[in-house]
Every structure is written in structure tokens, then in C-alpha cells.
N, C-alpha and C positions, 0 to 999 in steps of 0.2 A: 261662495255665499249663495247656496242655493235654497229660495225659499225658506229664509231666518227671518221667525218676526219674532219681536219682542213683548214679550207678554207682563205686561204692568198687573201686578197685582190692585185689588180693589180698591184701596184707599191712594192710589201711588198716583199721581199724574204723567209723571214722566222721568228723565234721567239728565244729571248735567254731567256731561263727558268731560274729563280735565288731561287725559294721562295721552301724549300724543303719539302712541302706537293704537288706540282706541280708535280718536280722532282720524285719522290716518286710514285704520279698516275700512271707516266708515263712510268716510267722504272722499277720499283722496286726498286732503288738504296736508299740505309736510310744513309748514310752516315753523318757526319761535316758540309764536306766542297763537293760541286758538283754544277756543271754547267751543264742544256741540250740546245742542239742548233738543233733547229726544220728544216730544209727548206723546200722550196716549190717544192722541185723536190724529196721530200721524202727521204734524207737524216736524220740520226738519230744519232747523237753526243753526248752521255754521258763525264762529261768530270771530272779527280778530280785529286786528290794528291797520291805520291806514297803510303801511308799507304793504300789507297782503291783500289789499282792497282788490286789485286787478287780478292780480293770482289767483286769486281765491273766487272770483265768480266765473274764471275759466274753468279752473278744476271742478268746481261743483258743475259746471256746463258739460264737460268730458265726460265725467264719471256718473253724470244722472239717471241714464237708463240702465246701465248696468247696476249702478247701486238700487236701483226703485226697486225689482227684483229681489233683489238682496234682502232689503229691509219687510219685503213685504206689505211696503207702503205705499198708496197712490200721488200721495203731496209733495210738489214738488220743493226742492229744498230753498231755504231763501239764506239771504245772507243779509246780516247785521255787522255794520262797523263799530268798533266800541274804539270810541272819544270821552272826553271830559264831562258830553251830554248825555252820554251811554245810560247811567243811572236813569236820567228823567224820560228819556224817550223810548227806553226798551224794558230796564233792568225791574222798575216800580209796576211794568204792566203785568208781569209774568207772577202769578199765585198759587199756591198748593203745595201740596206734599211730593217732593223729586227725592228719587234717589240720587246719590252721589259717590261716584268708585273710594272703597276705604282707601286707598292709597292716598288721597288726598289728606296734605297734614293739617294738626291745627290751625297754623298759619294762613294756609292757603282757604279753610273754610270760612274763619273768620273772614276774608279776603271776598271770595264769593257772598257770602251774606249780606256785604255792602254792597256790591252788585245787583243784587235779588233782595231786597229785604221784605219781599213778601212771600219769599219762597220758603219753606221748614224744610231742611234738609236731615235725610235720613242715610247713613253711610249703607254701602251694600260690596258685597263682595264677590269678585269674578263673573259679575253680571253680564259684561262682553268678553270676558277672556273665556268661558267657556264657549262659548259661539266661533270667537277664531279658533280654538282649538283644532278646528274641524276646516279643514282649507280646501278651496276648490283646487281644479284640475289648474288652473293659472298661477295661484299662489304656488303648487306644488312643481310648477314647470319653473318659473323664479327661484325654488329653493335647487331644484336640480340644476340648475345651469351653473349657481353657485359654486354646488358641489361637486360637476363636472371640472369647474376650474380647476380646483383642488387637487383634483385627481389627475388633473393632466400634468400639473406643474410639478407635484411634489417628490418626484422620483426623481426627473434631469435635472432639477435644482439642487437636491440633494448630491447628487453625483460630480456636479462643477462646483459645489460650497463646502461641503466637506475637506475640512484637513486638518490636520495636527495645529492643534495652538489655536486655532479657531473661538471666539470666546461663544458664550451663550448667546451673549448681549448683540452679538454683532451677526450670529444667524439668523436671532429673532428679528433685525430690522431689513435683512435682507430677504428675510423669506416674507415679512408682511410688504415690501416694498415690490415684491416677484408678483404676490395674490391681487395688490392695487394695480399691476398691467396698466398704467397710464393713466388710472384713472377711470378704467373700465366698471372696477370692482371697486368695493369696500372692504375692511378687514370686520372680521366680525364680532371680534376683539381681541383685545395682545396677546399674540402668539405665545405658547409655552414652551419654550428648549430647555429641555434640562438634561444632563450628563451628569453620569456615574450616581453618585451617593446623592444627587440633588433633586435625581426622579420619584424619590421615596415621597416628595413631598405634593401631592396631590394638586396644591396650587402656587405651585414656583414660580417664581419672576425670576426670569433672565438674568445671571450677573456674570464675574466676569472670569467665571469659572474657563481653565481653558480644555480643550477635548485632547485626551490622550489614548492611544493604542491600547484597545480594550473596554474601553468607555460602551455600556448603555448608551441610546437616546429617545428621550421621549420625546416627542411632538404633536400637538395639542392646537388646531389650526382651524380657520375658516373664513372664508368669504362672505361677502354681501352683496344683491343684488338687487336693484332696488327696492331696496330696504330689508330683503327675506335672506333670513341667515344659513350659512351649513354650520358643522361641527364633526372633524372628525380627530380623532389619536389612533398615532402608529409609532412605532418600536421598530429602533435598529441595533445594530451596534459598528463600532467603529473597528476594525479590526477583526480579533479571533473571541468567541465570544464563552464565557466562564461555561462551564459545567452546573452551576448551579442555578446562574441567569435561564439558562435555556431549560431546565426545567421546570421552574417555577414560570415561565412563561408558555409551554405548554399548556400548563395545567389550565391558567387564567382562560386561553388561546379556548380548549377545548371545553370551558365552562361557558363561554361568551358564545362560540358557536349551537350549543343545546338550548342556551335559553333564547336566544334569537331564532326559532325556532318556533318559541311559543309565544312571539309577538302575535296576537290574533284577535279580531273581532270580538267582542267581550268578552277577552280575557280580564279579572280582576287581578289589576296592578300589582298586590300586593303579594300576587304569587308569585309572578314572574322575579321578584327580588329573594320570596323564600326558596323557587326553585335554582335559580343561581348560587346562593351560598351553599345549599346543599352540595351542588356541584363539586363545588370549590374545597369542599371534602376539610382537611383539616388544614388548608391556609383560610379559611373562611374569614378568621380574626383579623386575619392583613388586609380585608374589602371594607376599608375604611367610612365610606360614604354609598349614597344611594345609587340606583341603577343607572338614572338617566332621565331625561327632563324632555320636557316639548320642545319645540324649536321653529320659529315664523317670522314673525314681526321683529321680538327680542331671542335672543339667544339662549333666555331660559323661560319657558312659558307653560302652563299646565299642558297635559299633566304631569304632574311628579312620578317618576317611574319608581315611586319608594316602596318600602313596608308601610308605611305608615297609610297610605294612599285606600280610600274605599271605595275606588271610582273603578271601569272600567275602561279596557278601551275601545277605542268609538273609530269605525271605517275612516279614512282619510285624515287622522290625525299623522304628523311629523313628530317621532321621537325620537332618541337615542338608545343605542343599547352598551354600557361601558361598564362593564366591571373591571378592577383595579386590584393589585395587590400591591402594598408597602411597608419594605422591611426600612425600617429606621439607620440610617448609617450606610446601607448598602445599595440599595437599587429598589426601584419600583416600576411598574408596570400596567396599562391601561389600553386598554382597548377598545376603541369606541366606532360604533358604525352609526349613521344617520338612515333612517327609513321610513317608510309610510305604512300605515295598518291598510291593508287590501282586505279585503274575501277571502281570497284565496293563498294570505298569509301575507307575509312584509314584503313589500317592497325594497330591497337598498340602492340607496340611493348613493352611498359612497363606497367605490370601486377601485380603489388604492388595494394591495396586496397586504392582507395584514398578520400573513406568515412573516416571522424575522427575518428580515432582510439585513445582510454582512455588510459594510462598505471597506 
């Protein structure tokens, strides 16, 4: 977060932060339960519940010089406990026109407005998610250390859990049980294992399918470190592997690697998805979904690597590159690498081998 200020349009006083990967960015505070209150006159309001009283004016003590930078702010940040008195003593002082991230539901605005009832709030959208989008050299050593894990684990793990009769169910909780190492790591979310005719399905939960000689396997995995996600998928097979698998994975194989290629400094999104199917020549129809997403905070965060997208991409952003193919009944296939937009082209950041591997 180098040199991010937040620019209040004229009529806006400020922003109330609700979503706690925002919070989080911006303060360091990981809390429950936490409110930040932005203004335009560079005020910085952390706000929570007694249990986070002490916590919380640590963290904001740690992270202050680093964040002032960040924010582009000179004030220093303060903190507000919200109690029963909250209303009378903070919530009734605060006036004007704030923004509020749309993600916030009815309920919770309604909710806020009794907090602030002198506040008018106006929903705004991706007002800090575009800002993380873009991650310092720290955030992106966090997501690599991640994704180092990953990559060290997921081969000898493979090689002593693999066996006949094996279910889905029971590799997925071993291999998210391998990624948590005690406790070092977090998962980044539930592992995807899937075999045979179950891979076709883009977003399979584990059951209790068992692995048999000749089986596809897809695996769909990632870590977390404090709090910064990887994300990668790779493709085995168990046994001797079809004629048919191996060339429809090819194909995928060598569509994935051309358009990872054109991950670039603004590059427009939207070509990078039309120059993939292109690729992908006449299975194009079997690339069910979109390229590939951001990845930082939450495990799916702008930008959208789609067709639809009218954004570019921007130096030091984290995304994915995953094209898919899947045939209904038979087998599917995914290939996904995590990286960073460089100058001088992508960085990858996940180093797993993602030529088919036999077991």
C-alpha cells in the first residue's frame, strides 16, 4: 500500500467500512465484530466491542506508521468502543453524506443508521477492493509463502496417500489437514478431489467416491497465511492414463500456457479470456466458466479474469490463470497457476509441475 489516498468525491464526507477483509487492509484489526469510519478530513476511526478494547489499540499502535503511508493520511488513528452509550457519545456526533461498501445488506444498513442517525448513507461499490487489488511487495511475500507451502507438500503427500479405494472424502481431509502443518497455515478453502467422471464437475465436493486404476484426479487446493490466500489445480492420474484424457489435456495444457503469456501490464481482461478459447480451438464449448479471479485477502477478489471484465491489468495485482475443460459423464480438467502482473510479464508464483503426472 504505497502511497493509496482515498479520494472523496465532493459532496461525500467519508466512508463506513463494514466487510472485515477491508477493515483488516486497513487497520490490521482481525477481530468479530469491528466498524472503520474513513473521513475526508483524514480522520481514522477504528471502532469494536469491549472484548477487542486492548487488542485493538495494540494493533492500531503496530500498524500505524506503516498504515499512515498507506492511507496517505497524517491523523493519527483513534479508537472508539461501542457500548450501550455508543449512540449518545459517538454515533449522534458524526453527520454527512458517507459512503457505504454495497455489500452491506439491508439489515445491516438499517442496523448502521441506528448507530449514525445523522449519517445518509450512500452504497458505493469496490471503493477499497480496488485499492487491494494492487498489493505491496509484503502482501505478495505472504501470498508466496502460501503458495510455496503448496508446492512443497503436494507431490510427497500425494505419493504416501494415493491408493486404491482411497475415497475423495478422506484425501480431501488429509490433504487440508497436510496444508494446516500444525497449525502453521490455514486452508484457503475446501479442498476439491475429484476422480474419474466427478472432475467434469467444476465445483465438486469430495464424496465418497472410491479411486480406481485409471482414474483422473483433479486437485483444487490452497493455503493461507496470515490471512493471504494461494490457489492452485493440478491433474494426475492414477494408474495408466486413457488416450483420450491425455489429449484433451494437452490441448487445455497448451492453451493455458499461451495465454499465461499474455498476463501483462495493461493487458484488457477481456482478451486474455478471448484469446484462450480461441486457443482451445474446437473444445472451447467444454471452458465452462471464466479465466480466473484475484486473489489476497479472500480467495476470490477483483479482478475478474472474464470476458465480461472492461478493466485492465494493473502491475502487482495477484491472479489466476485456469482454463478448464468438461466433458459431462467422463472427465474434466483444470489447470490453474497463481501469479503476479510484473513489467516484465507474470510472475508464478506456483511451482508445482503441471505436466500430467502418472501415479
Amino acid at each position: 500500500m504505497e502511497n493509496i489516498k482515498f479520494n472523496f468525491t465532493k459532496n461525500i464526507d467519508g466512508i463506513l467500512v463494514t466487510t472485515p477483509e477491508n477493515i483488516r487492509w486497513i487497520s490490521g484489526f482481525k477481530g468479530s465484530f469491528g466498524l472503520v469510519l474513513l473521513k475526508k478530513n483524514g480522520e481514522k476511526i477504528l471502532i469494536s466491542d469491549g472484548r477487542y478494547a486492548e487488542n485493538a489499540k495494540r494493533t492500531l499502535k503496530v500498524n500505524c506508521e506503516a498504515r499512515e503511508n498507506a492511507l496517505g493520511q497524517t491523523k493519527e488513528w483513534k479508537f472508539q468502543i461501542f457500548d450501550k452509550d455508543f449512540k449518545k457519545n459517538f454515533g449522534e456526533k458524526v453527520s454527512g453524506s458517507f459512503w457505504i461498501e454495497d455489500l452491506a445488506s439491508l439489515a445491516d444498513l438499517k442496523k448502521y443508521k441506528k448507530f449514525f442517525p445523522n449519517i445518509k448513507f450512500f452504497p458505493k461499490t469496490n471503493f477499497l477492493e480496488e485499492k487491494r487489488s494492487i498489493k505491496t511487495e509484503i502482501e505478495i511475500d505472504k501470498v508466496r509463502i502460501a503458495q510455496n507451502h503448496v508446492d512443497d507438500l503436494l507431490i510427497p503427500f500425494l505419493k504416501t496417500k494415493l491408493r486404491e479405494n482411497v475415497t475423495e472424502k478422506l484425501l480431501a481431509f488429509e490433504l487440508e489437514h497436510a496444508i494446516r502443518d500444525n497449525g502453521k497455515f490455514d486452508i484457503s478453502f475446501d479442498a476439491i478431489v475429484a476422480f474419474g467422471e466427478n472432475s467434469s464437475l467444476p465445483h465438486h465436493h469430495p464424496s465418497e467416491k472410491k479411486l480406481k486404476k485409471g482414474d483422473n484426479i483433479l486437485i483444487d487446493c490452497g493455503a493461507k497465511f496470515e490471512g493471504y490466500h494461494s490457489d492452485m489445480t493440478r491433474n494426475f492420474v492414477f494408474g495408466t492414463a486413457k488416450a483420450d484424457y491425455i489429449n484433451k489435456f494437452n490441448i487445455c495444457l497448451n492453451a493455458q500456457k499461451k495465454v499465461l503469456a499474455q498476463y501483462k501490464v495493461g493487458k484488457k481482461i477481456k482478451d486474455l479470456e478471448n484469446f484462450c478459447r480461441k486457443s482451445l480451438g474446437e473444445e472451447e464449448k467444454y471452458f465452462t466458466h471464466s479465466l480466473g479471479h484475484g486473489v489476497g485477502l479472500q480467495i476470490h477478489e477483483i479482478p475478474s479474469i472474464s470476458i465480461k471484465s472492461k478493466d485492465k491489468l494493473i502491475e502487482n495485482q495477484i491472479v489466476t490463470c485456469e482454463p478448464g475443460l468438461y466433458y459431462p459423464d467422463n472427465f474434466g480438467i483444470r489447470i490453474e497457476d497463481l501469479l503476479v502482473i510484473r513489467k516484465n510479464g507474470p510472475e508464478i508464483l506456483s511451482q508445482t509441475k503441471k505436466e500430467l503426472i502418472l501415479f
